[in-house]
C-alpha positions as CSV (number, residue, x, y, z in Angstrom):
1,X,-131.1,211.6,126.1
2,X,-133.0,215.0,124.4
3,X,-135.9,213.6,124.9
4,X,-135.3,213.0,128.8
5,X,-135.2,216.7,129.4
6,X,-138.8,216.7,127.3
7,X,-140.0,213.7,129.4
8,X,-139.0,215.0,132.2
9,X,-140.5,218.2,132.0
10,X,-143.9,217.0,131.0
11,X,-143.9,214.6,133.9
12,X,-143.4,217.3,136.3
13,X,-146.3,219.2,134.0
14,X,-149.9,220.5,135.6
15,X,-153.3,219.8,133.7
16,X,-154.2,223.2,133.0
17,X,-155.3,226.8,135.0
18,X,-158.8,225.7,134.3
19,X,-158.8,222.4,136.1
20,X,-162.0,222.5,138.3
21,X,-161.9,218.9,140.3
22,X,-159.7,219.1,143.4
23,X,-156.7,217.3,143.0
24,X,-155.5,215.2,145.8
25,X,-152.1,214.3,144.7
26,X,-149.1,216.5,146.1
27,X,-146.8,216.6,143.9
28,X,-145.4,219.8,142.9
29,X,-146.3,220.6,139.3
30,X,-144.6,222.3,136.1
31,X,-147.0,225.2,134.7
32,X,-148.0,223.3,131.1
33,X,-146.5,226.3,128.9
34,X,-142.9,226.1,130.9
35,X,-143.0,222.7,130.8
36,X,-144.0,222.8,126.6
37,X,-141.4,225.6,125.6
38,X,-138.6,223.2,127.8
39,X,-139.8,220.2,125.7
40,X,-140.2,222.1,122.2
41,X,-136.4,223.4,122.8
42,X,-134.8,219.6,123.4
43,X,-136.5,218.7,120.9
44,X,-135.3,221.5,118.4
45,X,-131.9,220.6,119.6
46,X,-132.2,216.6,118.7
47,X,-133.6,217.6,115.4
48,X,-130.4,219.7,114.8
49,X,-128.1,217.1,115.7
50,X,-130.2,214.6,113.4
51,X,-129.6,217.1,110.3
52,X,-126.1,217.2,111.1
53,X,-126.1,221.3,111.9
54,X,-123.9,220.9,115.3
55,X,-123.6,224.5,115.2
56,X,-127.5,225.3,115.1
57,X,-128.0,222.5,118.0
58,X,-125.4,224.5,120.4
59,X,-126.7,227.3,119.4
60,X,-130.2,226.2,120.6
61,X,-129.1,224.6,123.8
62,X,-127.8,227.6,125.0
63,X,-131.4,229.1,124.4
64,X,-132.9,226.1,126.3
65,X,-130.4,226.7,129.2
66,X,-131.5,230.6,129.3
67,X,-135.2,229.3,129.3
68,X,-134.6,227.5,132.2
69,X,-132.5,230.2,133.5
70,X,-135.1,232.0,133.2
71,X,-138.1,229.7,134.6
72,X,-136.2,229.3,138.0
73,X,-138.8,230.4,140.1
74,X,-141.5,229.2,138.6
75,X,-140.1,225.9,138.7
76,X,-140.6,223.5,141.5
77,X,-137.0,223.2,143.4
78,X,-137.4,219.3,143.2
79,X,-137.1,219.2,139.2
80,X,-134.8,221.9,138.9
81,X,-131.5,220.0,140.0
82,X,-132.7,217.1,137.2
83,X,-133.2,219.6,134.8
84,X,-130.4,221.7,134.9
85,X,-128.2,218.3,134.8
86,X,-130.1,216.9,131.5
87,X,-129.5,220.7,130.0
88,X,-125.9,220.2,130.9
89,X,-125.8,216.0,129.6
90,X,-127.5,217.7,126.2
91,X,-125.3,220.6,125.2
92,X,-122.2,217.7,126.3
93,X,-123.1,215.7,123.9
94,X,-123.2,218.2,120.9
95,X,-120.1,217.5,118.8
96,X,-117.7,220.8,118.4
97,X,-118.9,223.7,115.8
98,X,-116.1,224.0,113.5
99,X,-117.6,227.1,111.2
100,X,-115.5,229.4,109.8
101,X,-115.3,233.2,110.7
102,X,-117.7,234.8,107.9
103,X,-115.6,238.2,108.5
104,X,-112.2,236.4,107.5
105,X,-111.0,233.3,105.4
106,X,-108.0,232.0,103.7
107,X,-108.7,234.4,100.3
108,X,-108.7,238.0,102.0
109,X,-105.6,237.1,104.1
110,X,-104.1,236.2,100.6
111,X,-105.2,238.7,98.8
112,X,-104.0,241.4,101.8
113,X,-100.5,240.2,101.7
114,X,-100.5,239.9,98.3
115,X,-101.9,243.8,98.1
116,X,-98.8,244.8,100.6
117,X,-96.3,243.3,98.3
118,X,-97.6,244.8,95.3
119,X,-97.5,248.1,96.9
120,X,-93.5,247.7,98.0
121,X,-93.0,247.2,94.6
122,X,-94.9,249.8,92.9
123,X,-93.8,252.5,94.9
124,X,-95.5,252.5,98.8
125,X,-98.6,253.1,97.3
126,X,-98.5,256.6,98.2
127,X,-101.2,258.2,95.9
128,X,-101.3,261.9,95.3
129,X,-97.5,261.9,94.2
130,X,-96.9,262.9,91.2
C-alpha cells in the first residue's frame, strides 16, 4: 500500500524541463521533483513501519500529507483525489504511538507525593523559620 502512493506519483511524473521532442500524449503530468519528494516520503514511512518505530512513521506521514498539502496547485486535479486517499489509506494503517511523555513518568509523580508527605511531617517545609 506505501508504495501505491510512490507508484502513483511517478506514473503521473513528467520526463524532465529539458525534454526537447514534442510530446503528443495528453496526459497531465506530475513535475519530476513533486512527484520524487511524494515517493521518497511513502517510502520513509514503510521503512519506519518495517523497523517497528510507529511513532517516527506517523510522524512522517503527517509531513507527506503537508507535502501534498503543499503541492496542490502544482498538482494535476485528476491525481489529487487518488493521492490524497492513498495519504489518508497510509497514515490508517500506522498502528497507535504509545510513547511516553518525556516531561512526566511514573518516578517524578512518586517522588512529588512522596516530597509533600515528607514536608507534612517535617514541619510544612517552611524554610527561613527558625
Amino acid at each position: 500500500m506505501l508504495t501505491a502512493c510512490s507508484a502513483l506519483a511517478l506514473a503521473g511524473c513528467g520526463g524532465g524541463e529539458q525534454q526537447v521532442e514534442r510530446r503528443t500524449d495528453t496526459t497531465p503530468r506530475i513535475q519530476r521533483a513533486i512527484a520524487d519528494r511524494l515517493a521518497a516520503r511513502s517510502d520513509s514511512v514503510a521503512s519506519m513501519l518495517e523497523s517497528g518505530n510507529p511513532c517516527g512513521a506517523s510522524a512522517e506521514a503527517a509531513r507527506l500529507r503537508a507535502e501534498l498539502n503543499a503541492s496542490v496547485g502544482s498538482i494535476p486535479d485528476v491525481y489529487l483525489e487518488d493521492l490524497s486517499g492513498l495519504v489518508n489509506e497510509i497514515k490508517a494503517q500506522i498502528p497507535p504511538c504509545h510513547e511516553r511523555p518525556a516531561d512526566r513518568d511514573d518516578d517524578d509523580r512518586g517522588k512529588h507525593k512522596k516530597d509533600k508527605k515528607h514536608k507534612k511531617k517535617h514541619g510544612g517545609g517552611n524554610e527561613g523559620d527558625g
